[in-house]
VOGU-661604 format. One record per residue (C-alpha): x, y, z; residue in three letters; residue number from 0. Coordinates in pm, 1 decimal. Each point is the difference from the previous one (the first is absolute). Layout:
# residues N
<east->X	north->Y	up->Z	resn->Ala	resi->NUM>
...
***
This chain:
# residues 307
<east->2292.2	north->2186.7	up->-4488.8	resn->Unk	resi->0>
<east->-77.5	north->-5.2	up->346.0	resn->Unk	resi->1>
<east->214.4	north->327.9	up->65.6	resn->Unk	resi->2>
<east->-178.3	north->136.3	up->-266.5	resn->Unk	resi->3>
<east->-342.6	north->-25.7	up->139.1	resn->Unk	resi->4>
<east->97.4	north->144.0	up->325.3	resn->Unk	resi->5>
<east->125.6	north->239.9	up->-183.8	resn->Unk	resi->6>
<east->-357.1	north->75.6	up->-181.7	resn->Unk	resi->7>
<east->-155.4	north->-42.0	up->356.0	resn->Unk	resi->8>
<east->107.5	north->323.0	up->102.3	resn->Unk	resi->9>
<east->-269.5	north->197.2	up->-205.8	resn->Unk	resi->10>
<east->-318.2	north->-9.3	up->205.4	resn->Unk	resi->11>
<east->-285.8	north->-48.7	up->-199.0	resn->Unk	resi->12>
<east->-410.8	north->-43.2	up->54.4	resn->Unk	resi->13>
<east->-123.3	north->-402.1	up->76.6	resn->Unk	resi->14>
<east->-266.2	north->-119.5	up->-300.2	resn->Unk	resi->15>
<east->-197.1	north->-328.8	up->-96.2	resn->Unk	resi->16>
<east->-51.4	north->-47.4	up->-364.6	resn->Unk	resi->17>
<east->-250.0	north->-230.2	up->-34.2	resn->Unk	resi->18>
<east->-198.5	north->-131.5	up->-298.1	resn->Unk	resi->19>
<east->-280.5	north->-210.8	up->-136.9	resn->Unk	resi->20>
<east->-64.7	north->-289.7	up->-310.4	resn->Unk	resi->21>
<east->-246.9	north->-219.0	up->-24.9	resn->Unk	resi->22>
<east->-43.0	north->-60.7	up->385.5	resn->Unk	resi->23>
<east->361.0	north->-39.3	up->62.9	resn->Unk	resi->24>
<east->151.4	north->256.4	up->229.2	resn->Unk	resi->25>
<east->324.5	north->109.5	up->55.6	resn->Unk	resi->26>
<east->154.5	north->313.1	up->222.0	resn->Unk	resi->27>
<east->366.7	north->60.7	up->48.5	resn->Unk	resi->28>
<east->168.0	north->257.4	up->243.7	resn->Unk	resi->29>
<east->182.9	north->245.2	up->-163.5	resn->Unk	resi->30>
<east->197.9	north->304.6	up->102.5	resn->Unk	resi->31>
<east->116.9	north->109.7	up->-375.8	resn->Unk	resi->32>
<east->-308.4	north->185.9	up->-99.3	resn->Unk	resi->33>
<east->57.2	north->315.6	up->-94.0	resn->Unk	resi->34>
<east->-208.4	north->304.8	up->-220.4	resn->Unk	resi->35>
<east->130.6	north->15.6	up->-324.7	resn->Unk	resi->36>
<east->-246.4	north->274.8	up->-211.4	resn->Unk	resi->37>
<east->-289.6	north->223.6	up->115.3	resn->Unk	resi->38>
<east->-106.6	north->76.0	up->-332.1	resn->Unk	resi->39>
<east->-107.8	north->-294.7	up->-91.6	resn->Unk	resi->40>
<east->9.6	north->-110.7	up->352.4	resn->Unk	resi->41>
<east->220.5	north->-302.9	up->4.9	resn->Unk	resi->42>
<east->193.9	north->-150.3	up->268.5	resn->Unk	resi->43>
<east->242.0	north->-360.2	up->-40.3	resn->Unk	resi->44>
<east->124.1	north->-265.7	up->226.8	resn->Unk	resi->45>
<east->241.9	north->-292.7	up->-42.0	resn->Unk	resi->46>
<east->-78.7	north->-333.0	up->76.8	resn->Unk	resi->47>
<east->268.8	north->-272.8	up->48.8	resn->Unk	resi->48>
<east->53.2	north->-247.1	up->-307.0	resn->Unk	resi->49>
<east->-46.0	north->-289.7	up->213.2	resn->Unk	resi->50>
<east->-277.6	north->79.6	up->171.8	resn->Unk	resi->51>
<east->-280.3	north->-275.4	up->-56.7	resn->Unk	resi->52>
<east->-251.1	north->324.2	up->-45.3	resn->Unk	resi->53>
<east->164.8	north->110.4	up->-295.4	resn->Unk	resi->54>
<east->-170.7	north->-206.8	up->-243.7	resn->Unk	resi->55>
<east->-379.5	north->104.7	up->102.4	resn->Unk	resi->56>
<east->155.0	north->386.6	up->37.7	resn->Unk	resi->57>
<east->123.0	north->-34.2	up->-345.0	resn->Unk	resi->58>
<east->-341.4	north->-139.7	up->-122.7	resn->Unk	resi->59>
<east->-248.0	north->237.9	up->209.4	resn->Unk	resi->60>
<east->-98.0	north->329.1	up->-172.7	resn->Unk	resi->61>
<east->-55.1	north->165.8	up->330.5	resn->Unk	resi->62>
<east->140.9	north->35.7	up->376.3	resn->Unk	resi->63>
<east->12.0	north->176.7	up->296.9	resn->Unk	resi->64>
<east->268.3	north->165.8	up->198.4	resn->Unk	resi->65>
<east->-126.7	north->37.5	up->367.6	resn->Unk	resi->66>
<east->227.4	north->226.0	up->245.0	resn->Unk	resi->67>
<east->33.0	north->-113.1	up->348.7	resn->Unk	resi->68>
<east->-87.1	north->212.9	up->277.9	resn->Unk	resi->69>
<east->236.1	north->-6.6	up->295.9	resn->Unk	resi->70>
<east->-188.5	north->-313.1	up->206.3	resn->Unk	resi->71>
<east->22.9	north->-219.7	up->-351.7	resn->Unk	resi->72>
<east->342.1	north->-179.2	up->101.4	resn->Unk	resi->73>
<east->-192.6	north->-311.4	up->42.8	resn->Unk	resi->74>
<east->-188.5	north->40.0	up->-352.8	resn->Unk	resi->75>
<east->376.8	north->67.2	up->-119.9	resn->Unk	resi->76>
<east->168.2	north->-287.1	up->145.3	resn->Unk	resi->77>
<east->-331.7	north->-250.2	up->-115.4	resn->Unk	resi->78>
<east->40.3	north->104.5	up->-379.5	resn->Unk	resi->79>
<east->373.6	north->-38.4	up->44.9	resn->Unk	resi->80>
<east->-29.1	north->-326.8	up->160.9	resn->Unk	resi->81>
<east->-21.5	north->-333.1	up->-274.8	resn->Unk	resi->82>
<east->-221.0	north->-322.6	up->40.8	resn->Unk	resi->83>
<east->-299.1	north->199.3	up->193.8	resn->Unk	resi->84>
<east->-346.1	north->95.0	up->-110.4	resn->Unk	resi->85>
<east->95.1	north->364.0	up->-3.4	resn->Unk	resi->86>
<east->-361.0	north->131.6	up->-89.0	resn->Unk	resi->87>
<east->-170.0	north->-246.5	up->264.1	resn->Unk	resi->88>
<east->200.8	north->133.5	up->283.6	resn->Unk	resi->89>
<east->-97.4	north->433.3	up->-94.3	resn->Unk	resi->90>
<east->-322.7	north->111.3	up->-92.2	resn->Unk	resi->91>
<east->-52.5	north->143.2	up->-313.2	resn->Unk	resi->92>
<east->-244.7	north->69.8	up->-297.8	resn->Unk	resi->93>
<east->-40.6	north->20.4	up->-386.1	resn->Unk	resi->94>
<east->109.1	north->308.4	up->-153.8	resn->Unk	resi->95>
<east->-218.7	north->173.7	up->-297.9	resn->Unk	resi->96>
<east->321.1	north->-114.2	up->-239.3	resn->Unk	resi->97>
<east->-31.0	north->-388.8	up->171.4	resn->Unk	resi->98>
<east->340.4	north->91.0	up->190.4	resn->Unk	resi->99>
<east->-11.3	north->-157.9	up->370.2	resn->Unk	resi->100>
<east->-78.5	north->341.5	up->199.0	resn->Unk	resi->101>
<east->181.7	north->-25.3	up->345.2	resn->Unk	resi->102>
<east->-190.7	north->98.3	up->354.0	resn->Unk	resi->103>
<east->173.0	north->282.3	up->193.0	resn->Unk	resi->104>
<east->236.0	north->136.5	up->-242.3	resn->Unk	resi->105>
<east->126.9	north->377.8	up->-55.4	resn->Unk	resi->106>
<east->-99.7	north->4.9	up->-324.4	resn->Unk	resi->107>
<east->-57.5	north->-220.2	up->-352.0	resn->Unk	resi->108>
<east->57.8	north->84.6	up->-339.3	resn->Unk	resi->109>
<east->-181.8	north->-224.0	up->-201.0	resn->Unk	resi->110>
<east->210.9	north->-72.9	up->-336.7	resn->Unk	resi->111>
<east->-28.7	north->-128.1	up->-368.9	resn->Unk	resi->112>
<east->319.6	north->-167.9	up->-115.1	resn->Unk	resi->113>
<east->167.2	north->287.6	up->-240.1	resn->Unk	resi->114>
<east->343.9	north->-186.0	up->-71.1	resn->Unk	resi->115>
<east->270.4	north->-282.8	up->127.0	resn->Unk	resi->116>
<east->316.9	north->71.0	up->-22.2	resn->Unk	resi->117>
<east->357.1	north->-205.8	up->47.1	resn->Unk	resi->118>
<east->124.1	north->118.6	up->351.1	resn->Unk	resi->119>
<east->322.0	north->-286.1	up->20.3	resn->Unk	resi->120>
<east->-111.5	north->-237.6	up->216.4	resn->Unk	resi->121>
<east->-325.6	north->183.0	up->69.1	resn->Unk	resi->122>
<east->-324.3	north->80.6	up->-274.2	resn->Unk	resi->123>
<east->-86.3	north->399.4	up->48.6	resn->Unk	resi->124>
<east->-389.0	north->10.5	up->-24.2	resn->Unk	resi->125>
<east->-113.2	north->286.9	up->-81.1	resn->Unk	resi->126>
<east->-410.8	north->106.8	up->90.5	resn->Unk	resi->127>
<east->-216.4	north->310.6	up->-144.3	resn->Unk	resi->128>
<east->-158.3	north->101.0	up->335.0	resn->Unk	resi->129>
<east->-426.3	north->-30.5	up->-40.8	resn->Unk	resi->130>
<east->-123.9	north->44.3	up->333.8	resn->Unk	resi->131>
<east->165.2	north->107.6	up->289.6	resn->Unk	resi->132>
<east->-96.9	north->2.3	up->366.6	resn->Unk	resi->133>
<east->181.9	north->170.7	up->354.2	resn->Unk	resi->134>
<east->-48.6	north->49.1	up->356.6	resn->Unk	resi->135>
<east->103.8	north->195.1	up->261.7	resn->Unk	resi->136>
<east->245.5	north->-274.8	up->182.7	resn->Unk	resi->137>
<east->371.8	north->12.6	up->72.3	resn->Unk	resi->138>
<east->216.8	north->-201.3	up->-255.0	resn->Unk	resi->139>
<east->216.7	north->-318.0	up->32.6	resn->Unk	resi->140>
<east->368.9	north->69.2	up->-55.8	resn->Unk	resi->141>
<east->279.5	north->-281.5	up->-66.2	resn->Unk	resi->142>
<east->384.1	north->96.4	up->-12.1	resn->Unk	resi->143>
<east->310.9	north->-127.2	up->160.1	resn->Unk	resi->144>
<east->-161.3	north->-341.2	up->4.4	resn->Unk	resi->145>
<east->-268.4	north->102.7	up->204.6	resn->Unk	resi->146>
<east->-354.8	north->139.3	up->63.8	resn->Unk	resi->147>
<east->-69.6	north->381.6	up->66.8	resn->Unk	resi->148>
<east->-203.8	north->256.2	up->32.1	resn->Unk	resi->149>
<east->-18.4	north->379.0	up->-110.7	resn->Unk	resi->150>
<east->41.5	north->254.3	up->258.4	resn->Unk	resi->151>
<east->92.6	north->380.4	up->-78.0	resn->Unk	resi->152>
<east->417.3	north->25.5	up->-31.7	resn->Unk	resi->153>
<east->98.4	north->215.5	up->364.8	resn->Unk	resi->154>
<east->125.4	north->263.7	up->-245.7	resn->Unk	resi->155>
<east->-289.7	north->131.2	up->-121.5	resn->Unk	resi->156>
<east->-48.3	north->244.9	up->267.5	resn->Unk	resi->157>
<east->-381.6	north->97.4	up->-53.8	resn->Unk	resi->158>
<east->-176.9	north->243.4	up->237.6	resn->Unk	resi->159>
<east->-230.6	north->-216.2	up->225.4	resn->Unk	resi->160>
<east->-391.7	north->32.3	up->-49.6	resn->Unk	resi->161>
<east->-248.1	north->-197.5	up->194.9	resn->Unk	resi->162>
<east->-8.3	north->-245.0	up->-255.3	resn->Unk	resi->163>
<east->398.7	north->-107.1	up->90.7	resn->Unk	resi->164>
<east->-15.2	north->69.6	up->337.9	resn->Unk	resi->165>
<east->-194.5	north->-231.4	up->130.4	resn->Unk	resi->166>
<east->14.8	north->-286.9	up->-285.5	resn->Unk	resi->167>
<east->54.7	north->-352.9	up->232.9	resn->Unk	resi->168>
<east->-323.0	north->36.5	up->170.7	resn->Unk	resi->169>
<east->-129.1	north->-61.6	up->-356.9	resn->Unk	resi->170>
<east->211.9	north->-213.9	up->-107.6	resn->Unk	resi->171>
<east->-147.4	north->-422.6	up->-45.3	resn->Unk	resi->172>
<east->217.2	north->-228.3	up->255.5	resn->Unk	resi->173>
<east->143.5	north->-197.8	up->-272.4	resn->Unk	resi->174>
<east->160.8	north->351.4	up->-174.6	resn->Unk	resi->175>
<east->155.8	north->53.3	up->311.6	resn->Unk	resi->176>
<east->134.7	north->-321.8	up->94.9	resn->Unk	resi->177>
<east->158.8	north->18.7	up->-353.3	resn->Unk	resi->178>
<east->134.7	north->332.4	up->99.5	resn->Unk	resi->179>
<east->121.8	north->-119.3	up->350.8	resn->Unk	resi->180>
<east->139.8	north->-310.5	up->-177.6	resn->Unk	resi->181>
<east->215.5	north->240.6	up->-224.2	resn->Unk	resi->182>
<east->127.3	north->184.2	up->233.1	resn->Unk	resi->183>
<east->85.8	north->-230.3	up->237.7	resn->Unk	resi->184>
<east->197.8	north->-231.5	up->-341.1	resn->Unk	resi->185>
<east->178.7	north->293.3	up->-111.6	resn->Unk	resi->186>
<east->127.0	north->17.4	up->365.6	resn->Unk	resi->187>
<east->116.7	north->-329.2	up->41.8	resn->Unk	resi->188>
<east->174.8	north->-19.0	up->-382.8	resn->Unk	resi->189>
<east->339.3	north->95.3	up->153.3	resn->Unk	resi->190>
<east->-20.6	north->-305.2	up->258.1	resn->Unk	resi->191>
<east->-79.3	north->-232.1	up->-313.0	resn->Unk	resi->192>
<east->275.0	north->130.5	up->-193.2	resn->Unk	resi->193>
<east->177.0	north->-14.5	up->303.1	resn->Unk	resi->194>
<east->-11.9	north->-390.7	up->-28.4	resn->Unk	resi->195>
<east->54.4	north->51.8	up->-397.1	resn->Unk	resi->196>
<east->-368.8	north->-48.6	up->-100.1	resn->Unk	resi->197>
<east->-293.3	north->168.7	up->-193.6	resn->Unk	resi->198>
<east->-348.4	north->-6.8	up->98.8	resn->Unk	resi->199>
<east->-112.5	north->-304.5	up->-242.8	resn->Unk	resi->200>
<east->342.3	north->-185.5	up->153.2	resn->Unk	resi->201>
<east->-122.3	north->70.6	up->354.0	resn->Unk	resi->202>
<east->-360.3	north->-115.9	up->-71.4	resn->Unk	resi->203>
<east->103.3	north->-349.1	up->-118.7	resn->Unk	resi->204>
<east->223.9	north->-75.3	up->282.1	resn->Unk	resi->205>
<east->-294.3	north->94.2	up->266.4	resn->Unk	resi->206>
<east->-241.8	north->-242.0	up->-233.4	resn->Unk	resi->207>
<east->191.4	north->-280.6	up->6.9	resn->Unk	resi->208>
<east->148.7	north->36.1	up->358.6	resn->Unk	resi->209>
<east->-358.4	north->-11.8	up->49.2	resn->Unk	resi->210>
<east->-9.7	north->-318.1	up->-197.5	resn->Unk	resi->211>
<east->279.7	north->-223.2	up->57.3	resn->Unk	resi->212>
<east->-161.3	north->-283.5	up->-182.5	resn->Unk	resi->213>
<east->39.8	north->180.3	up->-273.0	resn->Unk	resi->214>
<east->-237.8	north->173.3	up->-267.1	resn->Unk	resi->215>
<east->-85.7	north->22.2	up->-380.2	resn->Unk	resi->216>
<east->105.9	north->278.2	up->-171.7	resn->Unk	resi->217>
<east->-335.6	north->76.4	up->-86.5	resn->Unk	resi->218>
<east->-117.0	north->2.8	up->378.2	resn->Unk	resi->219>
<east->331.5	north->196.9	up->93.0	resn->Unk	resi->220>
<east->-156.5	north->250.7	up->-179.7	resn->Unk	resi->221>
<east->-324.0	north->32.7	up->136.0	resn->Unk	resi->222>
<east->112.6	north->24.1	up->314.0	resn->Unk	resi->223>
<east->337.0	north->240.5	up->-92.1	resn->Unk	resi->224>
<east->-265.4	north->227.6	up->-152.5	resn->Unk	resi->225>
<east->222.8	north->23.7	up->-268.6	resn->Unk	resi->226>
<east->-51.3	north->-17.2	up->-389.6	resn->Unk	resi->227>
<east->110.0	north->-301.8	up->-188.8	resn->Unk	resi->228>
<east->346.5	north->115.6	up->-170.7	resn->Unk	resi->229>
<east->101.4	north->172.4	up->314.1	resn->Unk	resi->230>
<east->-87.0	north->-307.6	up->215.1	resn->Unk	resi->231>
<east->261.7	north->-151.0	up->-232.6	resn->Unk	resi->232>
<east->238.2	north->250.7	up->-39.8	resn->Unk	resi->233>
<east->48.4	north->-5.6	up->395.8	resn->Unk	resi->234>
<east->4.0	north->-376.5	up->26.9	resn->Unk	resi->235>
<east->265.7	north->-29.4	up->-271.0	resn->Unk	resi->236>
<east->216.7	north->271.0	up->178.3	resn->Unk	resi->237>
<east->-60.2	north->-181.5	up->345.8	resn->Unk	resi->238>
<east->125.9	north->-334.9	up->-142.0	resn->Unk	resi->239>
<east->285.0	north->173.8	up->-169.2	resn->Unk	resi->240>
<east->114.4	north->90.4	up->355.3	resn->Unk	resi->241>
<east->-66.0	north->-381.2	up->122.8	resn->Unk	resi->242>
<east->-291.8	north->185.1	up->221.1	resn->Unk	resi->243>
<east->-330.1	north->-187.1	up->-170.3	resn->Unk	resi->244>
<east->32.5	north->-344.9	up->-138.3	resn->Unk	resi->245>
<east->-223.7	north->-233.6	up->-238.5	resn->Unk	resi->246>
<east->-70.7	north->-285.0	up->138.9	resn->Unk	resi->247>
<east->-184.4	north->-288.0	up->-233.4	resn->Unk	resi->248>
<east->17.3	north->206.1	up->-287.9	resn->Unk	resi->249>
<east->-312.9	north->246.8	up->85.5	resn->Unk	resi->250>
<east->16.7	north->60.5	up->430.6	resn->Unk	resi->251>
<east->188.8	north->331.8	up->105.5	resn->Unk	resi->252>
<east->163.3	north->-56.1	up->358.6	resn->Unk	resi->253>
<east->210.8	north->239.9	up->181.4	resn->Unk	resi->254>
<east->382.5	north->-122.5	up->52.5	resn->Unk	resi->255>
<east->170.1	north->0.4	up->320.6	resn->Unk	resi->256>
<east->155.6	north->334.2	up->-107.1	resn->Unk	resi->257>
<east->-371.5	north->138.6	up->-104.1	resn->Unk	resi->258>
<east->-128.0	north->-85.4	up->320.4	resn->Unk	resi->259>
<east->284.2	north->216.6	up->182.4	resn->Unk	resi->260>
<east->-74.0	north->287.6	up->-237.4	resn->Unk	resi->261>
<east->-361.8	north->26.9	up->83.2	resn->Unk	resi->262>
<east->36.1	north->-29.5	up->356.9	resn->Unk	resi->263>
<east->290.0	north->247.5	up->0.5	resn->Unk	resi->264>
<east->-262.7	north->227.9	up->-159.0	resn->Unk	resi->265>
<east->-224.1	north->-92.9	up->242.2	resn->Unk	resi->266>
<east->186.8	north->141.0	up->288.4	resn->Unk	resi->267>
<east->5.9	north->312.8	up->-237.1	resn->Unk	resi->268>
<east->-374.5	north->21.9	up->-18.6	resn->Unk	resi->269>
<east->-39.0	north->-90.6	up->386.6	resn->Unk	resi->270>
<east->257.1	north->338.7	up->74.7	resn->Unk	resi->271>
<east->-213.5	north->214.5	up->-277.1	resn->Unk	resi->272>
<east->-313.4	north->-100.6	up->167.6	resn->Unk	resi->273>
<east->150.5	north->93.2	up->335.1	resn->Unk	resi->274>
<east->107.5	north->342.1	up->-170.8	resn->Unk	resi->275>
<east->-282.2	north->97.9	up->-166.7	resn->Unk	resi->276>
<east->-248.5	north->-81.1	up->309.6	resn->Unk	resi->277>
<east->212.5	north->191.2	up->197.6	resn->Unk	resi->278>
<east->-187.5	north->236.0	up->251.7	resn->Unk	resi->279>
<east->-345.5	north->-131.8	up->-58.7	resn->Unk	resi->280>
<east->-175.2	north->-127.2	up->306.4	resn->Unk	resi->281>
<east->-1.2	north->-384.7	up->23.4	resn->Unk	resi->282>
<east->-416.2	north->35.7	up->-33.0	resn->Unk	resi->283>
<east->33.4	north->191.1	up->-356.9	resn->Unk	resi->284>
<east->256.9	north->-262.5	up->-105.9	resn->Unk	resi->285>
<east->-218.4	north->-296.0	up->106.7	resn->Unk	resi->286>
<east->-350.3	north->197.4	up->-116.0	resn->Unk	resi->287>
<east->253.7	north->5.3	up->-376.8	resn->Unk	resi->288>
<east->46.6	north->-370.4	up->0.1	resn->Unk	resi->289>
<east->-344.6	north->-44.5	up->92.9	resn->Unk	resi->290>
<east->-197.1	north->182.5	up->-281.6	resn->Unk	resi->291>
<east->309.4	north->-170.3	up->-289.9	resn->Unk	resi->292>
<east->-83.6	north->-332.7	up->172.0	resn->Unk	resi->293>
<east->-364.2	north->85.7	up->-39.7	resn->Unk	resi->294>
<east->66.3	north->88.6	up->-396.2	resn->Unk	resi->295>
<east->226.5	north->-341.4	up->-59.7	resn->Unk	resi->296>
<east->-213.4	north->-236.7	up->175.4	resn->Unk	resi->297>
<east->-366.7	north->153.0	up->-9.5	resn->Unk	resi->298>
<east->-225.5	north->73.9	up->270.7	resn->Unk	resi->299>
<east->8.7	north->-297.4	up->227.9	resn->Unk	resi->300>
<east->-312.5	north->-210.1	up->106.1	resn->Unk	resi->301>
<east->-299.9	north->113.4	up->199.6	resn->Unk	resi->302>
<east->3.6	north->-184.5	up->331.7	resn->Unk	resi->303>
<east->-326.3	north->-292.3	up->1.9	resn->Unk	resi->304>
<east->-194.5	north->139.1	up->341.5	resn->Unk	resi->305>
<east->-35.0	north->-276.9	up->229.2	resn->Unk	resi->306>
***
């Protein structure tokens, strides 16, 4: 099963929130199996997990909404992926004319009458007749391999340059490139990681709970792995295969004496990739860099009280 899904992983896809409305209750669900299905009539379909606890008011509502992430939504992904939080209390959003939660920010929303539900196995297909749709001009959010990405033209498309391409960072938004540098800079560093026999997910749950050796919930391992539920699991079930994470009182995730080697082997990876990729910038650039991401993480910092 597991093998399976990794399997499936390897088709990149869009990131969506289908949420919908009933009688005041709300529910939204993260959900990367949306797909079109017919123009004419314009219909799309999604599957939603049998055991989800949304699947009742999904299966009762007439209408929902599918609303596409733009590329700084990973946080709106991972909080409509993540169970026993008040998902709409913690993103803004509004009413939508078909009583669908409409999301803030998004790349676009198709607002949808239930058409059909269909037996997917252990998923229901629901199937929507499209009745309003909205989009803007924003970059998408990408998930594959496990992990976040985002869109950027394939190096073989060899297009003439125009002003429009030449000169597109200075208007690009800071977060759209920190995504990009972030990209780069992971694709990079995969061979070290596989180097040490791990995938991305893998990697990010060994720095969490190195982080953490008290220990953490599953369910706070994976807001701070900024990882998606089933691949939180998927990694944390291959880790304590390999006697690298442990369970400890039944719910607590703790590295093992083994896990603990295996991140800080990788850490002496990361520490010579640094090393490599600052290579031949002045010390003042490098410290200038850490300045401004320090800025980003931890906000500006306090005005000083005058005397």
């Amino acid at each position: 099963m597991r093998s399976f899904r990794r399997c499936l992983s390897q088709f990149g896809t869009g990131v969506t929130v289908i949420t919908a409305q009933l009688e005041g209750e709300r529910v939204g669900v993260t959900a990367n199996s949306f797909s079109s299905l017919s123009l004419d009539p314009p219909l799309i379909v999604w599957a939603l997990n049998r055991r989800a606890t949304s699947l009742a008011l999904f299966e009762s509502a007439s209408h929902f909404a599918v609303n596409i992430l733009a590329a700084d939504q990973i946080d709106v992904s991972r909080c409509f992926s993540t169970p026993g939080i008040d998902r709409f209390g913690q993103v803004p959003w509004c009413r939508g004319e078909t009583g669908a939660p409409i999301l803030a920010d998004v790349l676009a929303v198709l607002e949808c009458e239930r058409e059909a539900m269909h037996d997917g196995g252990d998923h229901v297909l629901m199937v929507g007749r499209v009745r309003k749709f909205t989009r803007f001009e924003k970059e998408p959010l990408l998930f594959v391999q496990g992990r976040y990405g985002v869109a950027v033209d394939h190096p073989g498309l060899k297009a003439p340059p125009t002003a429009a391409t030449q000169a597109p960072v200075a208007e690009t938004s800071l977060l759209v490139m920190l995504l990009f540098a972030y990209q780069a800079l992971s694709e990079k560093f995969d061979a070290h990681r596989q180097a040490e026999g791990l995938t991305l997910a893998q990697s990010r749950v060994l720095a969490v709970l190195h982080r953490n050796p008290d220990g953490l919930t599953l369910a706070s391992l994976v807001r701070q792995a900024y990882l998606g539920m089933r691949d939180a699991e998927d990694a944390v079930a291959e880790l304590a295969e390999r006697s690298l994470v442990q369970r400890c009182g039944g719910e607590l995730l703790r590295l093992t004496d083994q896990g603990r080697e295996r991140r800080e082997a990788l850490l002496r990876r990361l520490h010579e990739f640094d090393a490599q990729q600052l290579a031949g910038l002045p010390d003042t650039d490098i410290e200038s860099i850490r300045g401004l991401l320090t800025h980003v993480i931890e906000g500006p910092a306090a005005p000083r009280q005058s005397a």
